[in-house]
C-alpha positions as CSV (number, residue, x, y, z in Angstrom):
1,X,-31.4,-9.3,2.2
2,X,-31.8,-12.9,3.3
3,X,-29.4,-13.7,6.1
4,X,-28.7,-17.0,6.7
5,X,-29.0,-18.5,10.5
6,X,-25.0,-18.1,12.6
7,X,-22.3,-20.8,11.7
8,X,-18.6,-20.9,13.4
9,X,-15.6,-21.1,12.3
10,X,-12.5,-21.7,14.0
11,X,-8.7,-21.1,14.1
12,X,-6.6,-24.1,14.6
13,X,-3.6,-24.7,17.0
14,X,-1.8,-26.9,18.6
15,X,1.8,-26.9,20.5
16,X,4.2,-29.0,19.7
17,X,4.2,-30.1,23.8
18,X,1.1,-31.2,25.3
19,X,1.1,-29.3,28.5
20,X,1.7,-25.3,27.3
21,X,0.1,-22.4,28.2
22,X,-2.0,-21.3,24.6
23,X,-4.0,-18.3,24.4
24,X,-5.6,-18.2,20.9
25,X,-8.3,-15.2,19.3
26,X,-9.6,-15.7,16.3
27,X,-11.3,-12.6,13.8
28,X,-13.7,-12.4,11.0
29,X,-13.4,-9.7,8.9
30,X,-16.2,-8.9,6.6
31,X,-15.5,-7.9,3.1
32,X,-17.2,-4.9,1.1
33,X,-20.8,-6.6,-0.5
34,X,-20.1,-8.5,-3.6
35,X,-16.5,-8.2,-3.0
36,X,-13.7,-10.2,-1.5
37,X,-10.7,-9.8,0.6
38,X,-7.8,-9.1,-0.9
39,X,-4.5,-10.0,1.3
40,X,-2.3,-7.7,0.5
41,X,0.9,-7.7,2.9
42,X,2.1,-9.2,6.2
43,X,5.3,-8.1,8.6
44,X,6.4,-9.0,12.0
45,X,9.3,-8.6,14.4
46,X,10.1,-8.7,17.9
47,X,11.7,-7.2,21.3
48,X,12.3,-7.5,24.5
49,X,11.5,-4.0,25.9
50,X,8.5,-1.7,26.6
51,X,8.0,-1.0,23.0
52,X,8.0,-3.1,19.6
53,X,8.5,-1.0,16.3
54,X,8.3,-2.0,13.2
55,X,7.9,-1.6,9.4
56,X,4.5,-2.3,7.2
57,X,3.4,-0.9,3.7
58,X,-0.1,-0.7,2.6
59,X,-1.2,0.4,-0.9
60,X,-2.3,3.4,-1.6
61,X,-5.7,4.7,-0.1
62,X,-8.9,6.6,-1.1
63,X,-8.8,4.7,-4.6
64,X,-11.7,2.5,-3.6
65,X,-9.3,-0.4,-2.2
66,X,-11.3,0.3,1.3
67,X,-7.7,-1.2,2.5
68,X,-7.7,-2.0,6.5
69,X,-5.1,-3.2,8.5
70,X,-4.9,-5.7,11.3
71,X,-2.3,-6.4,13.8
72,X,-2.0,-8.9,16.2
73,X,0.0,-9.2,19.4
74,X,1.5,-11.7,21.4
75,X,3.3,-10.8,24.9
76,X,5.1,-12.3,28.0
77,X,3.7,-10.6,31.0
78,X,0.0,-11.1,30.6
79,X,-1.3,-7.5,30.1
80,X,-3.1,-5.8,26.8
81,X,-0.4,-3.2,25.3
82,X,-1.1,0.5,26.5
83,X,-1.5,1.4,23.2
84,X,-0.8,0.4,18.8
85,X,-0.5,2.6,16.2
86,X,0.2,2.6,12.8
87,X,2.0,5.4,11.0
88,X,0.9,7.6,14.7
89,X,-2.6,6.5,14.2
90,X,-3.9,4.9,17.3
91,X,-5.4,1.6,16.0
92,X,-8.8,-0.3,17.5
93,X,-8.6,-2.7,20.1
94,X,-10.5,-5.8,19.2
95,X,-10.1,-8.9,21.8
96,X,-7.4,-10.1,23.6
97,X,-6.8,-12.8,25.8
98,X,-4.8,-13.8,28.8
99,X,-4.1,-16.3,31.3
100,X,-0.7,-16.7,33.7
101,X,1.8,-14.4,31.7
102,X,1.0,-14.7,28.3
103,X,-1.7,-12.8,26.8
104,X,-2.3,-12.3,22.7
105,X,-4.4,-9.3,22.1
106,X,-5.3,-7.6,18.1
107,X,-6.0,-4.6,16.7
108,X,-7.7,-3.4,13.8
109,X,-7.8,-0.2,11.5
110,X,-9.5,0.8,8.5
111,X,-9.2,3.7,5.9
112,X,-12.3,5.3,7.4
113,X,-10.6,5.7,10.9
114,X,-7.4,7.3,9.2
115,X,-5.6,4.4,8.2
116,X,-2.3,5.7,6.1
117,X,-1.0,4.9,2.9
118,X,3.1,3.6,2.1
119,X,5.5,2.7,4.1
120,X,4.8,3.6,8.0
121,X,5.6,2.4,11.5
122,X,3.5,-0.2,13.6
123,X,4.3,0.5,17.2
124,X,3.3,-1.5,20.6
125,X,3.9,0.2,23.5
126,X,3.7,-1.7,27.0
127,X,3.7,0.1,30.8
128,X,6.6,-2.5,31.7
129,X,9.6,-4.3,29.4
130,X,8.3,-8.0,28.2
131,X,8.6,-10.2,25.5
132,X,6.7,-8.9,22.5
133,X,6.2,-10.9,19.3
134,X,4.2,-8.7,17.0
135,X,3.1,-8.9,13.3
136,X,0.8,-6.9,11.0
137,X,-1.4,-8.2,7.6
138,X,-3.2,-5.7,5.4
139,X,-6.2,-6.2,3.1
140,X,-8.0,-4.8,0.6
141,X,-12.1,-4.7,0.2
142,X,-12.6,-5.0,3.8
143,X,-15.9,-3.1,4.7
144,X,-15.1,0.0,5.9
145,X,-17.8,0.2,9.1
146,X,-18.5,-3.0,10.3
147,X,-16.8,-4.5,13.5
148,X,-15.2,-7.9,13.0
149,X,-16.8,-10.7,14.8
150,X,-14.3,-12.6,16.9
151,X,-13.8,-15.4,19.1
152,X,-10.9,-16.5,22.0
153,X,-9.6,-19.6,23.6
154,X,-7.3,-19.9,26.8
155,X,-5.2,-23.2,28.0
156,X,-3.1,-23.2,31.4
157,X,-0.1,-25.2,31.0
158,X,-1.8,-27.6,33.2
159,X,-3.6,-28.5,30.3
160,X,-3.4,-31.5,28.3
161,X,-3.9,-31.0,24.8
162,X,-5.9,-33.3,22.4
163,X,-4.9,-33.1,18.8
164,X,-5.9,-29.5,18.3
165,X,-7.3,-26.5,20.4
166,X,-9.9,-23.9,18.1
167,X,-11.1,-20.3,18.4
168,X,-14.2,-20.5,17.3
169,X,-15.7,-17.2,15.7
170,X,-19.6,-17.0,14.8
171,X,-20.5,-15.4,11.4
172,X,-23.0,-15.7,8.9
173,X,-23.7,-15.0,5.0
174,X,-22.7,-11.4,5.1
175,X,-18.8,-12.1,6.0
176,X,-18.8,-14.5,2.8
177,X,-15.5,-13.7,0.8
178,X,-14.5,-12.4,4.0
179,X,-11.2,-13.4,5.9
180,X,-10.7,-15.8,9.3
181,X,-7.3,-14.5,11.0
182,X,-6.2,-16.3,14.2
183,X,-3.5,-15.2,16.2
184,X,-1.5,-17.4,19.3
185,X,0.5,-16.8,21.8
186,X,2.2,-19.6,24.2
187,X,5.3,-20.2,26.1
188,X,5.9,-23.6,23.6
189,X,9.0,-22.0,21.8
190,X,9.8,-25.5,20.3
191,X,6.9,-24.9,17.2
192,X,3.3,-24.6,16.4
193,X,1.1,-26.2,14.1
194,X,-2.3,-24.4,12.0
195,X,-5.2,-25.8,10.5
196,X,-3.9,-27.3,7.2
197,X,-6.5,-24.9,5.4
198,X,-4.7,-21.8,6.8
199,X,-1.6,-19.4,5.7
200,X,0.9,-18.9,8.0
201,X,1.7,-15.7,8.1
202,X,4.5,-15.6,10.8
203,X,5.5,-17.8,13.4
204,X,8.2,-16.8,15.5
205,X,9.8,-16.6,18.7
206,X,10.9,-14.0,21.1
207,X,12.4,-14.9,24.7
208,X,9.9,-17.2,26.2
209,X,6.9,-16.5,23.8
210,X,5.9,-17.9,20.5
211,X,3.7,-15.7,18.2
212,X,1.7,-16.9,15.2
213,X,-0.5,-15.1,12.8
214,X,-2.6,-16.9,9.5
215,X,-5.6,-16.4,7.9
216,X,-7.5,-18.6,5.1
217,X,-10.9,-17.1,2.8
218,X,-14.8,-17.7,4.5
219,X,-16.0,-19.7,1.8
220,X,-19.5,-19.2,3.7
């Protein structure tokens, strides 16, 4: 098939303070051909400890749903968790990215790698205790083999920021009816702002970091 020439999208951000740390990755997922994705269901939560767990449901598998899950991660101490799983299936690292202390890193898992049907655990583990703001969205008709495409974007707090900051992700005609998630973390507890063409799908505080997770269709 005919595949058109890379475009980017991007995730949107901005702090409500102009001189915040922001550490932004952005993923495009690509849907099974003549298909789009479904969302499904989102969860989050937080800690301050070595270890974040919580809660998620995803429907139920094998039916032809091709059902993946994604989670991402944001964290006070500037390190990638040691490890994520999702009902005690260890789920793929993806991208991260760090700079000072903060560092937001995601994780992906599919039905094809042994992602798990009903109610199960997500679980971060860290070497050291931090502040962990964590959340989790699952889809349906996600392609069951192919690697998302993704994209990162890191301010120091010595930063000024214009009006917005983007992660821009590179994709083309195959990831249409595909999904753009972007994920932040920065040490602006006060609020964040999206791209008015996202869905927030958490955004939340723990201790000195603020997570955020959205998504919007690629309309490609």
């Amino acid at each position: 098939a005919l595949i058109t020439p890379q475009q980017s999208e991007s995730v949107i951000r901005w702090p409500a303070g102009n001189t915040k740390i922001l550490n932004m990755v952005g993923i495009a997922i690509k849907p099974v051909v003549g298909k789009s994705i479904g969302f499904e269901a989102t969860s989050n939560a937080g800690a301050t400890a070595t270890s974040l767990t919580f809660a998620h449901t995803v429907g139920t598998v094998g039916t032809g749903a091709s059902r993946a899950l994604i989670v991402g991660v944001s964290n006070s101490l500037g390190v990638i968790p040691t490890s994520v799983t999702y009902g005690g299936v260890a789920m793929t690292y993806l991208a991260s990215v760090v700079i000072t202390t903060f560092d937001c890193s995601v994780w992906f898992l599919t039905e094809t790698n042994g992602l798990l049907a009903g109610v199960n655990n997500v679980i971060v583990t860290f070497a050291g205790a931090q502040d962990i703001r964590a959340g989790a969205i699952s889809y349906t008709n996600v392609h069951p083999t192919a690697t998302p495409s993704n994209g990162v974007l890191a301010l120091a707090a010595t930063s000024t920021f214009p009006d917005y900051q983007c992660a821009i992700v590179n994709v083309d005609n195959t990831y249409f009816g595909g999904r753009l998630v972007g994920f932040s973390a920065t040490d602006d507890v006060v609020g964040m702002n999206i791209g008015q063409d996202e869905t927030s799908r958490w955004d939340a505080n723990q201790g000195t970091v603020r997570g955020t997770g959205s998504d919007r269709a690629l309309t490609i």
